[in-house]
Every structure is written in structure tokens, then in C-alpha cells.
N, C-alpha and C positions, 0 to 999 in steps of 0.2 A: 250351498248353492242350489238352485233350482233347476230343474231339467229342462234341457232345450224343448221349447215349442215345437211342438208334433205338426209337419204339414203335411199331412196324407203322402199319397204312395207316391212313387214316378211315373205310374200309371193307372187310371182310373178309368171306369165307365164314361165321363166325358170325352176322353181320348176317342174312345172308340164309335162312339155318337158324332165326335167330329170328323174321322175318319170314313165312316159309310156315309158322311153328309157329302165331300167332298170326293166321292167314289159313286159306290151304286149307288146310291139313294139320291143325288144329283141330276139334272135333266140330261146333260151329255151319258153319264153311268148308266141310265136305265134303259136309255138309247141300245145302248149298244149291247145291253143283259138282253134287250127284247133283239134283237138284230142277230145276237148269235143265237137266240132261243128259234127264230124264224129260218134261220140256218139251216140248225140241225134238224129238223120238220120238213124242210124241201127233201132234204136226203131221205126222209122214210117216206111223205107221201107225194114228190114229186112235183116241178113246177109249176104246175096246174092248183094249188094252192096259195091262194092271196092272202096277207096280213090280218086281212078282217074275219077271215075263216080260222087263221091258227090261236086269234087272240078269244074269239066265241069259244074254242076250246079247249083252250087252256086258262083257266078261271084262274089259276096263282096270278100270272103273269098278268093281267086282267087287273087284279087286286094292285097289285106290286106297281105297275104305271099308276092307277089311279089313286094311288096313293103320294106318287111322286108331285102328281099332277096339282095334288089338292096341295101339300105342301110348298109348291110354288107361287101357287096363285093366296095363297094367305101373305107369302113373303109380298109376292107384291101388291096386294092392298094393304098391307100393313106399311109399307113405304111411302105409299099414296097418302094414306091417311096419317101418319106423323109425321111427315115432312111438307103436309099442304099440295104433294104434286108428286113427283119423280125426280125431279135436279137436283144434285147435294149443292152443296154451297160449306166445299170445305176450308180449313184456314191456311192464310199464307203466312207461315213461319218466314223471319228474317233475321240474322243477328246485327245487320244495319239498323241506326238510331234513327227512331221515326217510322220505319218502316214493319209491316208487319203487322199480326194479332198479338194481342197484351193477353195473358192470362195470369186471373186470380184465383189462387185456391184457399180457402180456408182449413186449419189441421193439417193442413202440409207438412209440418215437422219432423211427426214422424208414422210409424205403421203406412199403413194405404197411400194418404199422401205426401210421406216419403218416396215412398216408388214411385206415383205420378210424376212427383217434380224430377227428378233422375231421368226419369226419359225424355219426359218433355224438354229438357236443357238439351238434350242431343240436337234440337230442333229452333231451340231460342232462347237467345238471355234477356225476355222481357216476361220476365215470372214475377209476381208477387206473392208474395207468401204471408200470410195473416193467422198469427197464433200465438198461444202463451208460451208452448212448449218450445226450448231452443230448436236450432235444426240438428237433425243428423242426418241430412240425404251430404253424397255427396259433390253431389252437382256446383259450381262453383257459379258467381256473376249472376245468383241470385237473390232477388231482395226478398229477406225477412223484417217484415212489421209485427213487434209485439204488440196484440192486440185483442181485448177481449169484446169477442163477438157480439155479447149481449149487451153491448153499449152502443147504442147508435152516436154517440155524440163522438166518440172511441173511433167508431168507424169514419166517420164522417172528415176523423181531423188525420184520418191516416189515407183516403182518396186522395189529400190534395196532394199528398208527399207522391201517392202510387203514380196522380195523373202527371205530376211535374216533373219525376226521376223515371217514368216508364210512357206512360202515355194512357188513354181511357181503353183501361182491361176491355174486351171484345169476349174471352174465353170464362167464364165465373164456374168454377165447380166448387159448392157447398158442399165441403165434405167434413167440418168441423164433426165432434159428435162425441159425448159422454157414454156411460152408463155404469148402473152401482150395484146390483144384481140382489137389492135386496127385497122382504117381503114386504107387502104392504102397509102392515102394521109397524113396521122396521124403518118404511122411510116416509121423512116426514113432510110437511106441505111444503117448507122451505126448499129443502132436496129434490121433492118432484118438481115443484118449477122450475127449479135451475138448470135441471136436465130439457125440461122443456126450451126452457131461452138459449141453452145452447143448439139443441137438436135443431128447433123448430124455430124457432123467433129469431135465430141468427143469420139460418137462410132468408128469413125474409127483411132482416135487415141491411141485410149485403142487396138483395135485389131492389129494396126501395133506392139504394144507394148508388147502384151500377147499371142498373137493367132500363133507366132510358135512355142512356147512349144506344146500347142495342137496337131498341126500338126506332131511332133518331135514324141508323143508316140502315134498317131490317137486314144485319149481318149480327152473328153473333152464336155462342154456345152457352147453354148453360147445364151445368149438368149436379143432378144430385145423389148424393150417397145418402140410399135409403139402407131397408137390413130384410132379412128376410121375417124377421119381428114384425112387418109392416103388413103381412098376411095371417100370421099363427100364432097367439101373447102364448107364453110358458113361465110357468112358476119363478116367482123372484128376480121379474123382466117388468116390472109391472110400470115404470116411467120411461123405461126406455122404449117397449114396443109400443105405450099409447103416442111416443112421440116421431115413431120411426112412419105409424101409421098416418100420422097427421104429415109430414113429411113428404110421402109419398099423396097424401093428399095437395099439399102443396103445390108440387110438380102438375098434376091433371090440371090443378085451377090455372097456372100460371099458361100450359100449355093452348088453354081454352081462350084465354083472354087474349093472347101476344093474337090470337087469328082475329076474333071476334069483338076485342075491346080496342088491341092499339093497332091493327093493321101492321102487323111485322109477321106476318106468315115464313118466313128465311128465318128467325131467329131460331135455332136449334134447342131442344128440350130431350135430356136423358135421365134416367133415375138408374140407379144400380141398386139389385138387393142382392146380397150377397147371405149364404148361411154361415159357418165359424170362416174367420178369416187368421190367419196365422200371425197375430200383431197383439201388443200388450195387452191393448181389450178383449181380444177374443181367447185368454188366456185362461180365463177363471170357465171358460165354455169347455163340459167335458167333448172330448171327440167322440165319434161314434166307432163302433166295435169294427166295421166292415166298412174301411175307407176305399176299398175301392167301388162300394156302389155310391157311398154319400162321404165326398174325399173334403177332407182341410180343405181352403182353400188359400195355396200361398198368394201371402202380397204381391210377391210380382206378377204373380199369371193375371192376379185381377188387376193390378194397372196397367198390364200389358193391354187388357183387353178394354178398359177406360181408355188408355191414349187412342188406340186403336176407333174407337166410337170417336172420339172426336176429330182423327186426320180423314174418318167419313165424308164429315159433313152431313151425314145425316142422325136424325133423332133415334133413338133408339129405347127399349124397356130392358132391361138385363137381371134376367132372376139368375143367381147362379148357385151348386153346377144344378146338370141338366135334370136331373130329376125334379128338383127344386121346381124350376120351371113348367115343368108339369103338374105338378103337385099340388104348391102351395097358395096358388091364386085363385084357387078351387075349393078352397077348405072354406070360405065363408059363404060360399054357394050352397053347400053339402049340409043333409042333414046331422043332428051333434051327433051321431054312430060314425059317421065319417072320421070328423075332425077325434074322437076316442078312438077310434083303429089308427091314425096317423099318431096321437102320443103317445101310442102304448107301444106300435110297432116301435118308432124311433127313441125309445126312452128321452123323451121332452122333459120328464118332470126330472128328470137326473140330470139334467146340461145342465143348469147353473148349483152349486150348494154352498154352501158356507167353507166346505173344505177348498174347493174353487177357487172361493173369493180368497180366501188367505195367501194362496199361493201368487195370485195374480196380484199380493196388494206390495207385493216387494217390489215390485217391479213397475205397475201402475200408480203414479201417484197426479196426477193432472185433476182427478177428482175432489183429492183432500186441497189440491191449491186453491181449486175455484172455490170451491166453500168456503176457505182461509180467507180469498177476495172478496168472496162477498158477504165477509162477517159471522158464518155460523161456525158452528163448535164441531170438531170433530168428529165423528162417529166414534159409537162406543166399541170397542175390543170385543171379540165373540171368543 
């Protein structure tokens, strides 16, 4: 038997980053740090002391607002600028026929979006579910379509079942997504494409597919599961993160056009990258030694926090956890001494190995299918 998947601590440095977020570090929290800091300064030098004077001298407190200050004001231009304005335009769940947003997810089955569809069903049974893998969520009065992504024809003959038994999906999160963890030399042109049409050609074959209804009422979501592969390649990642980064390249383009190509400013655009997540693929990815500063990330937390971006209504970028997010979208900015301090601190070249992959393949096998589907041979045994 193989050992249960390690998903980091019950508490982690993001906890505690979300915690000071929703405390002092907050507009109302620093209010009131400054307020009783103002306080206790009346008391030593007396009422004759105004706000402007205690804050000139006291340079922490100084730093500590202006720092709260700049963190707000990025949140809201960052709202402004991917959402087109300020309004969410979130969706109306219903489990009445006809009524309500349709959501489509692709790789629903199982890992990641298993846990989407399980909550999302808390909210509506007008799911559709698009993948080879059977289900294992167990959300009930949901439609699964076996369907393999990289067929647009494939696709094309499974909308009309989706539009006739559910109605035209409103919600699309592309979250289908391979990978083989091997070297370059290792895999071969057939392999890297396949990974590619699943990653990358199958989001954009669901959206040729789905994404002008969207445009048609400028309601809508769409959201993509990108990886954190989409900022930093590492050894023996070599089609998965050329395709996670095209991916996420995906997302911008699409984001750019729905404003400036089809006039649907309201339709919503999210990417998720995510570093190890707790699911068969992320299986063969060793963990890192000190999970509470760079923690697993379990599946639920992260669809928790996907369902969550989409009962927004608004657009969102999701690096996860929080170091990540500061981190990793900086490394291709940075000179290469950078991005060598970040693999060597993080041991990158030891996440994926051959011992990895052995472990993960008892258990992963969706990869040896598609390949089976789409005619090649096997992989040879290590």
C-alpha cells in the first residue's frame, strides 16, 4: 500500500497572514492600533496633542498605516481593473428547472474538481461534468459527460445533451489538466502534445464552444486552473509547465478581448495557480521539509476558495499559499541569481524524481489512458 498523501499542517503561515489580514492589518484593525496608540500619548503628553503631531512622531505607526493604506488601495484598483469597474455580477444559483446559472467544469471527476462539484451541488444541480475519469465526488443530480477534451467534435456533440438536459452553462471552469513528470529527453513529441491539447487546446476548445453565450448576455464566469509551473519550469515538468504557462497565458488573452474584442466587460475571468496540491497528481511532487512556511495544499481549502471566487462575482488571480504569491510571479522579472536562490532554497530540482513518479503511477493512471486513446505505446518501465 502506499502512504496516505501528506497535506501539510492544520496550520500554516497562510493562516496567520489571513488572520492579521482580517485584524490589524485591515482598515477598521489599524484604526483602532492607531486610536489606542493616540490614547496612550494623550496620557503622557496631554490633550494639547493632535493626531498629526503623535503620528510625525512616531514613525512605526507612520510605516504600519501607510502600509495598510497602500495595501487597500492596490486591492481596489486591482478590483477596478479586473472586473472593468467596481459591481460584482455574481451568480444566481437555483435547483428550479430553467432557472439559474449552468456550470461547466472540465476534470471534475476527481482531485480539485471533485471538490468543486461537492460544493457547488450545495448550491445547484445544474452541473455538468466533462471527463474521461468516472466520478468520485459525491454530490448527487449531477451530470457526468464522458468526454475527451481534445476533440472539439467530442465536445461539440456533448453541448447539445449539456444545453438540452441543463441549459447553456453561464459558469466554465477549465480545470481538466495532465502531467508526466518526465525529462526532456524522456518524453516524446507525441507525449508533449497531448499534454499540451489537454492543458491548453481544451480550454480553448470548451471556450470556442461555450464562451459566446457569455458574450451573447455579458453574464458569465470563467475560470482557469493554471499551476504555479506557470511562473517557475523545474526539472522533469518540462510539458506540463510550458503548458500551464501558455494557460495562464490563455486567460490574459481572453480576459483582454471579452473588454476590447466582444464588448462583454461583466463576463468574469479567474486563473488559479496553485503550488503541490493534495490530489493524485500532485502525488509524485515531493513536499517540502517546513510545511508550515510552504504548506501542501489540500483540495478542499483550494476549492473552497475557487467556489468562493466565483459566488464573488468578481474576477480574481489566485497564486497559492501566500508566499507563492509573492514570490513566484517575480522570478521571471529577476535576474537568473534570483530565480538560483529560489531553486536551491526550495530544493525545485528534488520535487519531481523518478522515485515520485513510481509511487504516483499506482495510483494515477488517466495519463496511460489518454495515450491508450490516442494510439501510443506505453511508457517504458524505469
Amino acid at each position: 500500500m502506499t502512504s496516505p498523501t501528506k497535506v501539510g499542517p492544520s496550520v500554516s503561515i497562510d493562516d496567520v497572514f489571513r488572520l492579521l489580514d482580517k485584524g490589524p492589518f485591515s482598515i477598521p484593525g489599524s484604526l483602532l492600533v492607531a486610536g489606542y496608540s493616540y490614547y496612550k500619548a494623550l496620557n503622557i503628553y496631554g490633550p494639547s496633542l493632535s493626531i498629526f503631531e503623535h503620528l510625525s512622531h512616531n514613525r512605526l505607526l507612520s510605516l504600519f498605516l501607510s502600509f495598510v493604506a497602500l495595501k487597500a488601495l492596490n486591492r481596489i484598483a486591482s478590483r477596478l481593473v479586473r472586473n472593468h469597474g467596481w459591481k460584482a455580477d455574481p451568480p444566481r444559483w437555483s435547483f428550479n428547472a430553467g432557472e439559474g446559472d449552468v456550470v461547466l467544469i472540465t476534470g471534475g471527476s476527481t482531485g480539485i474538481g471533485k471538490e468543486v462539484v461537492d460544493l457547488l451541488a450545495r448550491r445547484t444541480n445544474k452541473i455538468a461534468v466533462l471527463d474521461l475519469a468516472p466520478p468520485t465526488y459525491d454530490a448527487k443530480d449531477v451530470k457526468w459527460y464522458k468526454c475527451d477534451v481534445t476533440d472539439p467534435a467530442a465536445i461539440a456533440e456533448v453541448a447539445k445533451r449539456v444545453r438540452a438536459e441543463l441549459g447553456h452553462p453561464t459558469v466554465l471552469i477549465n480545470n481538466a489538466g495532465i502531467a508526466r513528470g518526465s525529462t526532456i529527453l524522456d518524453t516524446t513529441a507525441e507525449q508533449f502534445l497531448l499534454t499540451f491539447k489537454v492543458n491548453v487546446l481544451g480550454a480553448h476548445n470548451i471556450l470556442r464552444e461555450f464562451l459566446p453565450h457569455l458574450i451573447s448576455i455579458n453574464h458569465g464566469h470563467v475560470m482557469t486552473t493554471a499551476s504555479s509551473a506557470s511562473y517557475i519550469a523545474i526539472a522533469q515538468l518540462s510539458e506540463y509547465a510550458c503548458s500551464k504557462a501558455a494557460a495562464l497565458a490563455l486567460h490574459e488573452v481572453l480576459n483582454e478581448e471579452l473588454v476590447h474584442r466582444y464588448n462583454a466587460p461583466r463576463v468574469r475571468t479567474s486563473v488559479i495557480c496553485p503550488t503541490k496540491v493534495s490530489t493524485q497528481m500532485g502525488d509524485a511532487m515531493r513536499s517540502h521539509d517546513n510545511e508550515f512556511v510552504t504548506p501542501t495544499l489540500k483540495a478542499t481549502w483550494l476549492a473552497e476558495r475557487m467556489v468562493g471566487i466565483i459566488n464573488s462575482g468578481l474576477s480574481d488571480h489566485l497564486v497559492a499559499p501566500h508566499f507563492a504569491k509573492l514570490l513566484l510571479p517575480s522570478v521571471r522579472s529577476m535576474p537568473e541569481w534570483f530565480r538560483w536562490i529560489v531553486n536551491t532554497a526550495g530544493k525545485t530540482r528534488e520535487t519531481i524524481t523518478d522515485a515520485g513518479n513510481a509511487v504516483q503511477k499506482k495510483t494515477y493512471k488517466i495519463v496511460e489512458e489518454l495515450d491508450a486513446l490516442h494510439g501510443m505505446p506505453a511508457a517504458a518501465a524505469k
